[in-house]
C-alpha positions as CSV (number, residue, x, y, z in Angstrom):
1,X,81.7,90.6,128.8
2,X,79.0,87.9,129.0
3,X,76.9,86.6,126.1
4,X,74.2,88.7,126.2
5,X,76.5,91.1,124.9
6,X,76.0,93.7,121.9
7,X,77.9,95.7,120.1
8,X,75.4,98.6,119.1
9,X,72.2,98.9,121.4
10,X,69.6,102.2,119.6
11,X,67.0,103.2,122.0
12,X,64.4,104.5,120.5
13,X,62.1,103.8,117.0
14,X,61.2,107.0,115.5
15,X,62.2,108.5,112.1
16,X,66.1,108.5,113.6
17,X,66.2,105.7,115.4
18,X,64.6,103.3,112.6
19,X,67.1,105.2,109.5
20,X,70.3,104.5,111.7
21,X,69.2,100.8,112.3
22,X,67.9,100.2,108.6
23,X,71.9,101.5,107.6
24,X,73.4,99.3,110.4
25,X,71.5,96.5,109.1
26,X,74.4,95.0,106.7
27,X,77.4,96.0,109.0
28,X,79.6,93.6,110.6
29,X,78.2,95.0,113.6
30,X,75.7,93.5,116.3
31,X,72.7,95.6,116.7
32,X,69.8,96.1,118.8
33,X,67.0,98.4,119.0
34,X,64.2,98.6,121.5
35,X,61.0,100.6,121.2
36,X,57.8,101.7,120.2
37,X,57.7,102.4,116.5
38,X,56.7,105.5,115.5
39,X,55.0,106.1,119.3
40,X,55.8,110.0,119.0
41,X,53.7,110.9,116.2
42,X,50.9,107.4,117.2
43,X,50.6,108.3,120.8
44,X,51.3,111.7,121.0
45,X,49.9,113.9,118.4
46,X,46.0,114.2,117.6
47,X,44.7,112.4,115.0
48,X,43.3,114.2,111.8
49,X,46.4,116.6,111.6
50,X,48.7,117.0,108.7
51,X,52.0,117.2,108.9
52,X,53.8,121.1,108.7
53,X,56.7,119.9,106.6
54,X,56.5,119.0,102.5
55,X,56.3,115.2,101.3
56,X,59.4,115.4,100.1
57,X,60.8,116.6,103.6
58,X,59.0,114.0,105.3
59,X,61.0,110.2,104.4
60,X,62.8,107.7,106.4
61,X,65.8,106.7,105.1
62,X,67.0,103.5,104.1
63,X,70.2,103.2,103.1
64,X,69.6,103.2,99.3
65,X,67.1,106.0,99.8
66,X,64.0,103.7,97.9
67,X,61.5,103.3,100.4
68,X,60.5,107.1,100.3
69,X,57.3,108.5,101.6
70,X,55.9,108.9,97.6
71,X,56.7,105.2,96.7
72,X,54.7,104.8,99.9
73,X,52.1,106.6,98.9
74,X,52.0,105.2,95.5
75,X,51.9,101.6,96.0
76,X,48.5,102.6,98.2
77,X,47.0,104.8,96.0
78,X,47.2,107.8,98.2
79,X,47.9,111.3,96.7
80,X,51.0,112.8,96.8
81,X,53.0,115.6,96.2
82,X,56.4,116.7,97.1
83,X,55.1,120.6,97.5
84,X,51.5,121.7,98.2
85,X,49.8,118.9,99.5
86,X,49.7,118.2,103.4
87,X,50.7,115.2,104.5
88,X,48.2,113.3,107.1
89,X,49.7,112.3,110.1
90,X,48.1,108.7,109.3
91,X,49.6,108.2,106.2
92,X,53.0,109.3,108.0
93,X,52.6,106.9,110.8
94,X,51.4,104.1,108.1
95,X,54.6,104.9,106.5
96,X,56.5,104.6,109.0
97,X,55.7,101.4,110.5
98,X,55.6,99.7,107.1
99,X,59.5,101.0,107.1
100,X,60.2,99.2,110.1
101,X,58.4,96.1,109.2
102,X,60.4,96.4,105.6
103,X,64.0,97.3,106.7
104,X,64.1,97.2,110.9
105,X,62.0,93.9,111.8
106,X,64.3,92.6,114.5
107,X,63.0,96.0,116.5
108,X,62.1,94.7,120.3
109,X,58.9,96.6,120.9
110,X,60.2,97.3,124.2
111,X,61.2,100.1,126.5
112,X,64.6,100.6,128.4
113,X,64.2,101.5,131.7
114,X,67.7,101.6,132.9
115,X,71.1,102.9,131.5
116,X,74.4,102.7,133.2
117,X,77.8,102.7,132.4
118,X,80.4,99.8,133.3
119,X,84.1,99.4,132.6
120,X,83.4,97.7,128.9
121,X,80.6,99.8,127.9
122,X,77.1,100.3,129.2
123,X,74.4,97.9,130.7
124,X,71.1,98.6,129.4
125,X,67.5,96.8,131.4
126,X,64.4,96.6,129.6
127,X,60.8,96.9,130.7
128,X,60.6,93.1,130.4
129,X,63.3,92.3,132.9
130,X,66.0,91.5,130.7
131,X,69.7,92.4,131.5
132,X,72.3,93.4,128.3
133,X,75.7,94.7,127.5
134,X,76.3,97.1,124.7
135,X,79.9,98.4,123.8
136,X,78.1,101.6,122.2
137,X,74.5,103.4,122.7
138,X,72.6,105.5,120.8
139,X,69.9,107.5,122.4
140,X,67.5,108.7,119.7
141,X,64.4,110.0,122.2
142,X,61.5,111.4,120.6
143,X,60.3,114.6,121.3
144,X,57.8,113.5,123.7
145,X,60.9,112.9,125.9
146,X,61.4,116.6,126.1
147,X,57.7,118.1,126.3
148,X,57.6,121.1,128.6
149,X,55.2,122.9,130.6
150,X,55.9,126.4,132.7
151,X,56.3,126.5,136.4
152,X,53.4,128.7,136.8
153,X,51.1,126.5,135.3
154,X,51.3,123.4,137.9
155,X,49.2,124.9,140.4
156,X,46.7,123.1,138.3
157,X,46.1,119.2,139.1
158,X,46.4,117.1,136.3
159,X,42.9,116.8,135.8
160,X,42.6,120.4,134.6
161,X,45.7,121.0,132.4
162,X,48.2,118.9,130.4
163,X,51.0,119.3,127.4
164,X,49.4,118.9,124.2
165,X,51.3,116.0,123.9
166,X,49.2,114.1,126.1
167,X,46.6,114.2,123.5
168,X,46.0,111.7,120.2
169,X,42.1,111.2,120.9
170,X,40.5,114.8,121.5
171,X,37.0,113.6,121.3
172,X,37.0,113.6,124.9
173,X,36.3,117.3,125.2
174,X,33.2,117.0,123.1
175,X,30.7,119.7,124.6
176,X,33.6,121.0,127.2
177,X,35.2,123.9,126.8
178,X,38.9,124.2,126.3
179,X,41.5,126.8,126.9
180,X,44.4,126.3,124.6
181,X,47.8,128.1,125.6
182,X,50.6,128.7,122.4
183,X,50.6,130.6,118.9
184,X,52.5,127.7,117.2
185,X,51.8,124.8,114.8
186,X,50.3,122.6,117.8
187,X,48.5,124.9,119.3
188,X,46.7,126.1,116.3
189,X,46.6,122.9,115.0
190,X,45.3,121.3,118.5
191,X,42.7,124.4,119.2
192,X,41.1,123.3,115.0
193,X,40.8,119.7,115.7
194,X,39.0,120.6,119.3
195,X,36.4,122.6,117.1
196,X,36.0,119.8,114.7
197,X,35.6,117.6,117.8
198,X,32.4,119.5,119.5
199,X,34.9,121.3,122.0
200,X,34.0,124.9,122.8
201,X,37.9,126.2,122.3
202,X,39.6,129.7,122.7
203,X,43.4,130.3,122.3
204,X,45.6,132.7,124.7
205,X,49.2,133.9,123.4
206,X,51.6,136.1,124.2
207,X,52.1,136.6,120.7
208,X,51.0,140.0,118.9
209,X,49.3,137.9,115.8
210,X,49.6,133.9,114.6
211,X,52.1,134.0,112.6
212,X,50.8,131.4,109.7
213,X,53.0,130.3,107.5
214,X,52.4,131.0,103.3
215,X,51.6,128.9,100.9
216,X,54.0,127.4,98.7
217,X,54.2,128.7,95.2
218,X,55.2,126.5,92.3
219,X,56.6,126.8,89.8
220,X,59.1,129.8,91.2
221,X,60.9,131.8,88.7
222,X,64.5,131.4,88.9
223,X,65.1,134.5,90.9
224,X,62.8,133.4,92.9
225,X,64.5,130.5,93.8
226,X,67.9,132.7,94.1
227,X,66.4,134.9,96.5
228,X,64.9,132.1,98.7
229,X,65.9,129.0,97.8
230,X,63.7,125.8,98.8
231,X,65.2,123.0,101.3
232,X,63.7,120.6,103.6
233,X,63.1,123.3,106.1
234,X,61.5,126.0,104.2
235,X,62.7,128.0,101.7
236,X,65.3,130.8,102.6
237,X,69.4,130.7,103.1
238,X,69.0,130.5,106.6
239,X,67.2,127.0,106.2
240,X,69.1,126.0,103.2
241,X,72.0,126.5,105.4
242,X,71.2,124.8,108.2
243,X,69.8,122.1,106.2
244,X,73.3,121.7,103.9
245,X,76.1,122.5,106.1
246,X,75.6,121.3,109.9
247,X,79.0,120.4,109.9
248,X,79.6,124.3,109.7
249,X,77.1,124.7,112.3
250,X,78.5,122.5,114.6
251,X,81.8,124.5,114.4
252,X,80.3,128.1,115.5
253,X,80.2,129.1,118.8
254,X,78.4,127.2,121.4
255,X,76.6,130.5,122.5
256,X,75.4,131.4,118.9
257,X,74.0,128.0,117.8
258,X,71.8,128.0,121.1
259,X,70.6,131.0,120.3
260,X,70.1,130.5,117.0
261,X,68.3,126.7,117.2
262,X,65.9,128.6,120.0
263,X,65.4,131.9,117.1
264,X,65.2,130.6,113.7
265,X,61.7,128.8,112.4
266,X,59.7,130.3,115.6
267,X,56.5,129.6,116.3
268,X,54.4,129.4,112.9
269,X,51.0,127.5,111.8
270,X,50.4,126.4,108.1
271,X,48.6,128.0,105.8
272,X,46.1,124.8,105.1
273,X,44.9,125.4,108.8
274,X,44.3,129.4,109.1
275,X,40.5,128.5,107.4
276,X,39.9,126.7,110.2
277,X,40.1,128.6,113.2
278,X,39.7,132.7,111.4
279,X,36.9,134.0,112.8
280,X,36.0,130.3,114.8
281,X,38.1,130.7,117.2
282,X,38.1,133.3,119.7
283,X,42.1,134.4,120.4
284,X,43.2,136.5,122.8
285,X,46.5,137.6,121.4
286,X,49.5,140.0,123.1
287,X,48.1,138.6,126.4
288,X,50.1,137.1,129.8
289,X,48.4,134.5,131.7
290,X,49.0,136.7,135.6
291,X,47.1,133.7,137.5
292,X,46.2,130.5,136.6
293,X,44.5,128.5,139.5
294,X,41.7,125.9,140.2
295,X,38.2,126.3,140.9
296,X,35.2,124.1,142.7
297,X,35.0,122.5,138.6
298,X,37.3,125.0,136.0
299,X,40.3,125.9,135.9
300,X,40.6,130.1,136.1
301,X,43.0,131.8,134.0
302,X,43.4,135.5,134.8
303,X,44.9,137.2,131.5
304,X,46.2,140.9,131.4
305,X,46.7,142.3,127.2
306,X,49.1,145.5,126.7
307,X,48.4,146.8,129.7
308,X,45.0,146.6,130.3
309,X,42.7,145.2,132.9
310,X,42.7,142.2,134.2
311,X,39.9,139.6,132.7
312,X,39.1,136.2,133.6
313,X,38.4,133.3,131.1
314,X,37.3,130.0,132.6
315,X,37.8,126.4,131.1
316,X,36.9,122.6,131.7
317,X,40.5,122.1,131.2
318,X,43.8,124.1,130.1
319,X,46.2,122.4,126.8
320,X,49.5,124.2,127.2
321,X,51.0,123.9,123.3
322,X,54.3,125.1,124.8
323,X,56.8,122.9,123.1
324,X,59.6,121.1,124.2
325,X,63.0,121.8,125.9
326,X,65.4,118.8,125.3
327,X,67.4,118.5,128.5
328,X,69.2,115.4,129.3
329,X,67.6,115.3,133.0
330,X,64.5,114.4,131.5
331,X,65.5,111.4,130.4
332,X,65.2,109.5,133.7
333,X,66.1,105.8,131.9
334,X,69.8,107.0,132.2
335,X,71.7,106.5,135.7
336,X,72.2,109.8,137.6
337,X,75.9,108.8,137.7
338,X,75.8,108.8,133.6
339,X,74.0,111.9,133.4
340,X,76.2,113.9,135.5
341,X,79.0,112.9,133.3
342,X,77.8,114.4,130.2
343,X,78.4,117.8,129.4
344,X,75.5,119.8,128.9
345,X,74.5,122.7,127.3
346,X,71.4,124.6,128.1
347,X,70.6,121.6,129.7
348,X,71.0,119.5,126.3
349,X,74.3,117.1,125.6
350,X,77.4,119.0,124.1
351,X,78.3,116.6,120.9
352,X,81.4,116.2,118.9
353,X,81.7,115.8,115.4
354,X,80.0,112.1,115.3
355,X,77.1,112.9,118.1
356,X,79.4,111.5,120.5
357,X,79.1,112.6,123.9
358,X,81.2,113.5,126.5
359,X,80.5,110.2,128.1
360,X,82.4,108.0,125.7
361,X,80.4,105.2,123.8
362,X,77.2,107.3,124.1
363,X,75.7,109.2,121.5
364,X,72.6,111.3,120.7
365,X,70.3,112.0,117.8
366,X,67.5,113.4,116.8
367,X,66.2,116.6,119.1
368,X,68.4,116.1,121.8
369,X,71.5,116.8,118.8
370,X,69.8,120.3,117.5
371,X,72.0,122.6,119.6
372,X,74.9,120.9,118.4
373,X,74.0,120.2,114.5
374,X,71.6,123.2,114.1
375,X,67.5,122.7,113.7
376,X,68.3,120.6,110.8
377,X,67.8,118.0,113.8
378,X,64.8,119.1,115.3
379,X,62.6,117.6,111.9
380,X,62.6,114.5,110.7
381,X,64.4,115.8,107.2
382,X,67.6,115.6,109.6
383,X,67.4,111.8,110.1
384,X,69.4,111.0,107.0
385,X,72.3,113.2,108.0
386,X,72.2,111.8,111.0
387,X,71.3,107.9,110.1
388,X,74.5,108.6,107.1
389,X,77.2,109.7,109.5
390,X,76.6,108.0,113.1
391,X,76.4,104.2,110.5
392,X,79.7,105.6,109.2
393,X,81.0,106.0,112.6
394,X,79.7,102.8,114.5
395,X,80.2,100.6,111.5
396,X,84.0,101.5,111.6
């Protein structure tokens, strides 16, 4: 192997990519890590939202665990609690960048356009032309790797419709009206923000009712905390589970932890954002988009509810909050040779024990791991799990 040759290449710079490289800092190991810091939540999420997990659920991890997000917050001035007080996706982002500047600042602020595999590894090019050799790789793609959008919505152009993940700066649809798609967290959270902005907004789900999540109640008596016990997830066993033992997750059937990654924590606003669309919003709940096509200057959605006639709603342009599917395929930086090679699963990479895959010398974290660790994976909470065991592994 030449000299531009490392030992540990991490592409990507979110909440899992930046943990694993602050732990890998001190190893005997050579690491590199190229990407945007943080560009999932800065680029791809509207500004003025809050973040739908707890402060306490919502860190990077170093590998002492000091930087958290409430020493953040305290050295600033900015309140904080670890239950009951939404986190603003600025502060997060803030955070976050400060993290890397504090425990990651060799990150190249660069993207890798090219992954393939040779006999001693893999060779990696970057955006900037340069050429590299790693003997291990860790792909830690954000979600906006994996947004999704239905088949039957691309009769629209681009010009009409788009993922809500296209979307940090909504002021552009002041005085337009907007038709959001989804009954979840983004879409809720995407439809308030519009209304806030001067948009002219109303929401179509298939969904019966939105399904907002409660607010937390402190303190909890002790049965309480028996019957539904708190974790970074939520409060419940199932999340306490999933949040504890991934390990044991990882061990059930391949068929049953797809199943349950796809069930458990479904679609579900927060409480601090019900205010702001009740009665502001118009929904149209329990309803199928049939038809969906473009007109001289709107899009035209044709919606059917339980059964009933057809109706028509008409919009400047369509945001489809329908979530994300990680699939391997869509990310195109790695070779089609390389890709073929890795065992999938619903489309996602089939992982050992250590987020190896099947492809040896390649490993996955964040989304891309949930159907093999559990949701745990799909939240930034997961990150120290993740950042804890794959430093273990590659630092061996």
């Amino acid at each position: 192997m030449t000299a531009n040759t490392v030992d540990i290449a991490i592409i990507g710079a979110g909440p899992y990519g930046l943990s694993l490289a602050a732990h890998l800092r001190n190893s005997n190991r050579s690491v590199r890590i190229f990407g945007s810091p943080m560009n999932s939540w800065s680029n791809h999420m509207p500004r003025g939202m809050h973040l739908k997990s707890e402060g306490f659920a919502s860190n990077l991890y170093d590998p002492a665990g000091e930087f958290t997000l409430e020493k953040y917050c305290a050295e600033r001035a900015i309140p904080y609690a670890h239950i009951g007080l939404p986190v603003a996706i600025e502060t997060f982002i803030a955070y976050g960048l400060e993290f890397q500047r504090r425990y990651v600042p060799d990150l190249e602020n660069v993207q890798v356009n090219s992954l393939k595999k040779i006999d001693a590894g893999f060779e990696l090019k970057t955006a900037a032309g340069e050429v590299l050799r790693a003997r291990q790789v860790v792909v830690a793609a954000g979600i906006v790797n994996f947004a999704y959008l239905p088949p039957s919505l691309s009769s629209l152009p681009s010009s009409m419709i788009s993922h809500s993940s296209k979307h940090s700066d909504l002021s552009q649809f002041k005085d337009r009206k907007v038709a959001v798609l989804g009954a979840g967290a983004s879409a809720v959270d995407i439809a308030a923000l519009l209304l806030e902005a001067g948009a002219e907004v109303e929401l179509v789900a298939r969904r019966e009712k939105i399904d907002f999540n409660d607010p937390p109640i402190e303190p909890r008596s002790f049965l309480q905390r028996l019957k539904a016990p708190r974790s970074g997830l939520g409060t419940g066993w199932r999340s306490r589970l999933c949040t504890d033992i991934p390990l044991v997750f990882h061990a059930m059937p391949e068929s049953l932890r797809i199943r349950a990654v796809a069930r458990h924590l479904g679609p579900a606003p927060c409480w601090f954002v019900r205010d702001a669309v009740a009665n502001r919003v118009p929904m149209h709940l329990g309803t199928e988009v049939t038809r969906i096509e473009p007109g001289e200057q709107r899009a035209r959605l044709v919606l059917k509810q339980n059964g009933g006639p057809e109706r028509t709603v008409e919009a400047d342009h369509v945001i489809a909050a329908t979530g994300y599917k990680p699939a391997v395929s869509r990310l195109t930086f790695i070779d089609q040779s390389v890709q073929s090679a890795i065992r999938k699963a619903a489309g996602a990479p089939v992982l050992n024990r250590q987020f190896e895959s099947s492809v040896e010398g390649l490993y996955f974290i964040g989304i891309a791991a949930a159907n093999s660790f559990g949701p745990l994976l799909r939240f930034a909470f997961g990150a120290r799990f993740a950042a804890e065991r794959m430093a273990a592994r590659l630092a061996a």
